[in-house]
Phi, psi and omega in degrees: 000137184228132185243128190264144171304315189296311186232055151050009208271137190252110171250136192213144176292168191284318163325273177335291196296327139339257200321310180319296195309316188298280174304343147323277180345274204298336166293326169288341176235025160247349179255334169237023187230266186280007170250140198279160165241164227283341169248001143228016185052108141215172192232185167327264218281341154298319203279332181288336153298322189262003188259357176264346180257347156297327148290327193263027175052029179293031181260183194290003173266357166244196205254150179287151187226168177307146192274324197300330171302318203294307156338270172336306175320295184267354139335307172297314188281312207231005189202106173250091152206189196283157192316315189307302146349278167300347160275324178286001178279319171317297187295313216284344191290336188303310191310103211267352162269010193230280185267139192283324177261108175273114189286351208217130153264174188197120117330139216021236191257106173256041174139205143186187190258021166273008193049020186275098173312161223267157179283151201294172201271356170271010156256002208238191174195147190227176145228171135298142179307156167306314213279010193280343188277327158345314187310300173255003160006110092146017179315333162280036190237005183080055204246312205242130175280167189224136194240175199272131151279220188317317205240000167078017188245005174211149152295105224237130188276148180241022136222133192284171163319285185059061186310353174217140185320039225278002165306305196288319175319301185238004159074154184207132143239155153168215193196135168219191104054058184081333157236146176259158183225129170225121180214103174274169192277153170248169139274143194315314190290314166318319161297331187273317183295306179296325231261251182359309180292324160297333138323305192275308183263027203318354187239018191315163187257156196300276203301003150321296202256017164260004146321335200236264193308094178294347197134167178326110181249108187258159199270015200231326209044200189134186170265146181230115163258138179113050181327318215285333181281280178335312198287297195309313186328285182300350144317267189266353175087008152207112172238201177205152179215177182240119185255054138353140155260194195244125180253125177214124156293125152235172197277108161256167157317170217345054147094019173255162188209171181219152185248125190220137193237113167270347182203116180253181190261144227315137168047057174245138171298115201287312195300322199305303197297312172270357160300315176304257182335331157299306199277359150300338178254358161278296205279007180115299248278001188191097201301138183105326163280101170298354203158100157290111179236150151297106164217044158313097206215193207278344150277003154180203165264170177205143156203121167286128189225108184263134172249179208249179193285165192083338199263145193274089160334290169327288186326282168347298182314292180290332166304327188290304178325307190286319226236358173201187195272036179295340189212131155273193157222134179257098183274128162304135153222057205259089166267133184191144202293122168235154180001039153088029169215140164331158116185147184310137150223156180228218214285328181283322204296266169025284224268341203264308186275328162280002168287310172304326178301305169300327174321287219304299175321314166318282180305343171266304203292300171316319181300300174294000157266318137330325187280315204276333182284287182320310183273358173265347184294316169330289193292329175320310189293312176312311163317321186278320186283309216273346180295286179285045157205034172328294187316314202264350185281316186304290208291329156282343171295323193257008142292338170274143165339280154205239204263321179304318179313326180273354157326293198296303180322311197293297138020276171316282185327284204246009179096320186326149160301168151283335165275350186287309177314284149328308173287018184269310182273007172253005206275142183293189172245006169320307183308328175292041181259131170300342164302307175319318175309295161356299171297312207263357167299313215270301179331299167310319158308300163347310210265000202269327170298293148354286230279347194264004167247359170272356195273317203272342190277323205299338187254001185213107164319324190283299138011299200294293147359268165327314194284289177325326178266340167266005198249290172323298175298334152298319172311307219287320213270328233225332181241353192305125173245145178276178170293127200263334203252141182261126204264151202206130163296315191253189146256112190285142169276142192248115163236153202234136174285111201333306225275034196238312184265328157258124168334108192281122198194119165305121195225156177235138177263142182242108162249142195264159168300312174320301188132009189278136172203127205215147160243153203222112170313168220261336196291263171024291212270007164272336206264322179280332185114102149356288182294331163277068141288017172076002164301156172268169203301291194303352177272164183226137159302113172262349189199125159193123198227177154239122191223166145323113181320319190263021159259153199240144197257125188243114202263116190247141151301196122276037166222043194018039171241140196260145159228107170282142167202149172280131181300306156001313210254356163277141203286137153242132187239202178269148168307345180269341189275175196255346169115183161293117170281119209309337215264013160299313225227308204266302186114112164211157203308196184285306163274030175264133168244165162247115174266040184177142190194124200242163176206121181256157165282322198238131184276328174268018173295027162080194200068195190200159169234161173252168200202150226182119167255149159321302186283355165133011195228110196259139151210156178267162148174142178304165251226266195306001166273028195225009177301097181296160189261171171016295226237011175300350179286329192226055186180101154306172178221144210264136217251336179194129177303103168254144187258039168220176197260306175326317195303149167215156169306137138236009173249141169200125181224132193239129191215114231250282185216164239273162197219111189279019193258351177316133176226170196252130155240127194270168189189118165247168186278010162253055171033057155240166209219127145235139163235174174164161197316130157314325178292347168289359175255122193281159193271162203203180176259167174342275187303344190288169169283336188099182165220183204294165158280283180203154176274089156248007164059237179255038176232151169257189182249129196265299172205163194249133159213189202239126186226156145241141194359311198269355189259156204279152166225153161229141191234149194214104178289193170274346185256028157089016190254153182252141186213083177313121182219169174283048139043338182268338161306341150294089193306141162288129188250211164221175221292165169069018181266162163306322207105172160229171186293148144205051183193147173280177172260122164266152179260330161246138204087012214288130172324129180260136164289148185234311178228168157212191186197096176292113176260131170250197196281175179029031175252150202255080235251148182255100218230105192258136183256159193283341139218068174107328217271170160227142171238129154287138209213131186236120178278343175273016188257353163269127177289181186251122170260138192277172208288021185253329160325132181272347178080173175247152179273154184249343181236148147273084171302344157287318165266355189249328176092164199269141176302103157232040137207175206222134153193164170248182222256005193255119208246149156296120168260148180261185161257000000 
């Protein structure tokens, strides 16, 4: 810093001059603006309304006056900021759904819980509330220091009296400087029960005085969930709870119901909120609801939600809780000005700090009342003595000069004090009645009794006690209200039923080999034509049904990754159209296909699949271990391990229940066939590799499947021959064997397995070549050949081109 003589001009970095000024700022709006302080909850400009409508004699035992004078009052004396301000602090105090004790009455519109703001302040009119005169009790008696205000011309408290805990009562919000304060409301009687009891008890334990205080009690009621969040709350001064409203379904005629909400939570706008439920049942987002009404009127709130027939009240009911503010979530944060600094506090530190207040208060109030008892037993006394020289005191008054002089005389004479005196020459002559002496003897007694019970309060701590605690029971007994809001031990989890958010509505889904997949509505796909479905030539239909919106669709890779969706949750398009590409969302590599697409109604109903790879590794896994996670939109989930960059899925089977007669039939590609029981292969989780297959040495597996004894196999080489055989021409062994031939062996050309096919009666197989063509093959127009056979060709692959995919038109159904 550098300083010149002549003009004083000051060089400071920007930095500084920032920081000063800024914390200069923030101690000024965290000690004198938004924060309540800890012994009468009040922030400035509240304790300042209300000592300004207590001086002009604005209580509730007189006639209401314009809010605009109180204002003005206190704008003027004691809060130089704008009128606006001080009025909306003003209305919030009046609003009996924003305070459980409303410190202010007001006449005509001070708000609604509709956020419809208040009538300007020259129209409305307030007084103070009864308990508010509670608030300021004995403030003339020297109870409270009083500092000069803004402008230094009148005295201002810088805390009220506050006969009752009214920070824990009514609660605090607001925001400064680096803290925020959230302090929800109790009830009085509760707050009051504990408070007596922390009298009696200073070293009582939190779960003592929540004996009393059970939790938050708001002017709004609702349900409050979530003991465990109260306690820490009143602990450490922060916790989280869940705040509800209070709810009931009730039964209309012809079999329809409605959800009626009688009570919402603390400080939610009521209109913001059923509108926010209409545009849900407009936009969709939640099926069933027919018709929202507001039908809040002066007996209470009611907001209706009718529902349409049929519709899963609950469900609704829960969604509505998760998706709008029928349920918060309320966090403690009870911060509040303690010996002129910020700090968390919770339920002792409060009741421990509004106790010390009342100490204090108290004993100045007893002290000044003692000083007031004490100079009048003086003067009382001083009456009684000169009343018996009564004669001689009149003849020195009337010998003197003038008042001072008989002052002075009296003074001389007879002993008097100088107040003694005075009050001797001011005294009327009514007074000079032998009955007065009397009055002033029974006075005197009186006051010698006073004075020895302000003495005895004033010397005994226990004493002190008593009076705060017969004071505290008064309150309780004259303002106790019951409690409105219902405290729930636990916080219940809400769970929603799809069919509460979709419409149930039959569709038909289309998954492609490409990875393409669209659900299209049936009107669509009658108006296009079965056959147009909008695939590219080269690509083929792997999975098309007609299914359920709230059924769920399940996609296998050849690289063992699963893609789940909710039919629901698959875009919909038109039939003609080619649909969303998996790689929108999931991702899927370059040499990734989808070979397989299953659709369940219920995803945990049991059963298991089987899985099957190229290089030789079989696994069992449950249905339900396949249960997609979080991330399922934009992340597959891997249904099997594979350990080589080569390996691919070629099995994928699904079996609801288990049929022990299942057998595994193997087929490699330089034709050799194992078969043996499906039990020998164990079930396993999501993520395993599987165990061995077949002993293939330096062959892979052309395709794996699941038969039974009695059933037909069709084999399809690469060089276009076809071969129906008995699946019992294979003997059954058991898992990890070599096999046997099921192709004769050439020395030249020799036949590759290319395909196989489990045939069942009237199935038809489609065999599409590399260039384009499909050939149709009805296998049973084919003899059944034993396993040494090459089968007859059915294509010319120099014109027709080499087979590379193979399916038939009879699709598996599932549930």
């Amino acid at each position: 810093m550098v300083t010149t003589e002549n003009n004083n001009v000051q060089e400071l970095s920007l930095e500084a001059v920032m920081g000063e000024r800024f914390g200069r700022y923030s101690k000024y709006i965290i000690q004198e603006r938004a924060l309540p302080d800890i012994r009468d909850g009040l922030k400035p400009v509240q304790r300042r309304i209300l000592f300004a409508m207590n001086q002009d004699g604005n209580t509730f035992d007189k006639a209401f006056r314009k809010s605009a004078k109180s204002v003005g009052n206190v704008m003027g004396n004691f809060h130089p900021h704008g009128d606006s301000s001080i009025y909306e602090a003003m209305v919030r105090l009046s609003q009996d759904w924003k305070l459980r004790e409303p410190l202010i009455e007001m006449h005509g519109n001070n708000g609604s819980m509709d956020g419809d703001p208040p009538a300007a302040m020259r129209y409305t009119e307030a007084r103070l509330s009864e308990i508010a005169g509670d608030m300021l009790q004995d403030i003339d008696k020297k109870t409270v220091e009083m500092v000069l205000n803004f402008d230094d011309t009148e005295y201002e408290p810088t805390v009220l009296p506050a006969r009752f805990p009214n920070l824990l009562v009514n609660g605090a919000t607001g925001i400064s400087a680096g803290y925020a304060t959230a302090i929800p409301t109790h009830n009085l009687g509760e707050a009051i029960e504990a408070t007596l009891y922390l009298l009696d008890h200073p070293n009582a334990a939190l779960d003592e005085l929540m004996q009393f205080v059970k939790g938050p009690d708001f002017p709004t009621g609702g349900i409050l969930q979530g003991k465990e969040g109260i306690k820490k709350a009143y602990e450490t001064g922060r916790g989280k709870t869940i705040l509800r409203s209070r709810t009931k379904i009730e039964e209309l005629r012809g079999g329809k119901q409605q959800i009626v909400v009688t009570e919402v939570p603390y400080e939610i706008n009521k209109a913001l909120l059923v509108k926010r439920i209409d545009e849900l049942r407009l936009l969709k987002k939640v099926e069933g609801i027919a018709e929202v009404r507001d039908e809040t009127d002066r007996e209470g709130l009611r907001i209706v939600i009718e529902l349409k027939k049929n519709a899963n009240a609950k469900g609704i009911l829960n969604y509505l809780f998760k998706n709008t503010d029928l349920q918060i979530s309320y966090n403690f944060n009870m911060v509040a000005i303690n010996n002129k600094r910020p700090e968390n506090v919770g339920l002792k530190d409060i009741l421990s700090a509004y106790i010390d207040h009342q100490r204090d208060i108290t004993i100045k109030r007893t002290k000044f009342d003692l000083d007031k008892a004490q100079e009048r037993e003086h003067i009382v006394d001083g009456l009684i003595k000169a009343l018996s020289i009564l004669d001689q005191v009149i003849k020195t008054i009337r010998s003197s000069q003038n008042k001072r002089d008989a002052k002075q005389n009296l003074i001389t004479k007879y002993k008097f004090s100088d107040k003694q005196s005075e009050a001797i020459v001011s005294l009327q002559l009514y007074r000079l009645t032998n009955t007065d002496v009397t009055a002033l003897q029974k006075e005197a007694k009186e006051l010698e009794k006073q004075i020895s019970n302000f003495q005895k309060i004033l010397s005994d701590p226990k004493e002190l006690d008593k009076v705060i605690k017969k004071e505290l029971r008064a309150v309780n007994k004259k303002y106790s209200t019951p409690r409105l809001t219902e405290i729930q031990e636990k916080i219940e989890s809400l769970t929603i039923d799809t069919e509460v958010i979709v419409a149930s509505e039959d569709v038909q889904v289309l998954v492609s080999r490409d990875g393409y997949v669209k659900r299209s509505s049936l009107r669509s796909v009658k108006a296009s034509g079965a056959d147009e479905n909008g695939l590219k030539e080269e690509d083929h239909v792997v999975y098309s049904a007609t299914v359920n919106t709230l059924d769920h669709l399940l996609m296998f890779t050849n690289k063992g990754n699963m893609i789940y969706r909710p039919v629901h949750d698959v875009t919909e398009a038109r039939w003609k159209d080619t649909g969303e590409h998996l790689s929108q969302t999931v991702g899927l590599a370059n040499n990734e296909y989808v070979i397989r697409a299953y659709c369940f109604k219920d995803i945990d109903q049991g059963g298991k699949f089987t899985f099957a790879t190229k290089e030789g590794f079989i696994k069992q896994t449950k249905l339900s271990d396949l249960k997609p996670g979080r991330s399922y939109k934009s992340k597959a989930s891997k249904f099997m391990k594979l350990k080589t960059t080569t390996d691919e899925i070629i099995l994928i089977d699904y079996q609801k229940q288990k049929d022990p007669n299942l057998q595994v039939f193997c087929a490699s590609y330089n034709g050799y066939g194992l078969r043996y029981s499906l039990e020998e292969v164990p079930t396993s989780g999501a993520k395993a590799a599987g165990v061995k297959n077949m002993n293939l040495r330096d062959d892979f597996l052309a395709s794996v499947t699941l038969v039974h004894e009695s059933d037909d196999l069709a084999l399809v080489t690469q060089r276009g021959s076809f071969k129906r055989m008995k699946v019992a021409e294979v003997s059954q062994t058991t898992r990890a064997k070599r096999g046997v031939l099921i192709l004769r062996e050439l020395k030249k050309n020799p036949h590759k397995v290319k395909f196989t096919a489990l045939l069942h009666r009237d199935t038809k197989l489609y065999i599409t070549t590399n260039k384009n063509q499909i050939v149709e093959v009805d296998p049973f127009e084919h003899p059944s050949n034993d396993r040494y056979s090459n089968g007859s060709f059915i294509l010319d692959t120099d014109s027709q081109g080499k087979p590379i995919w193979l399916h038939s038109e009879i699709q598996e159904k599932t549930d």
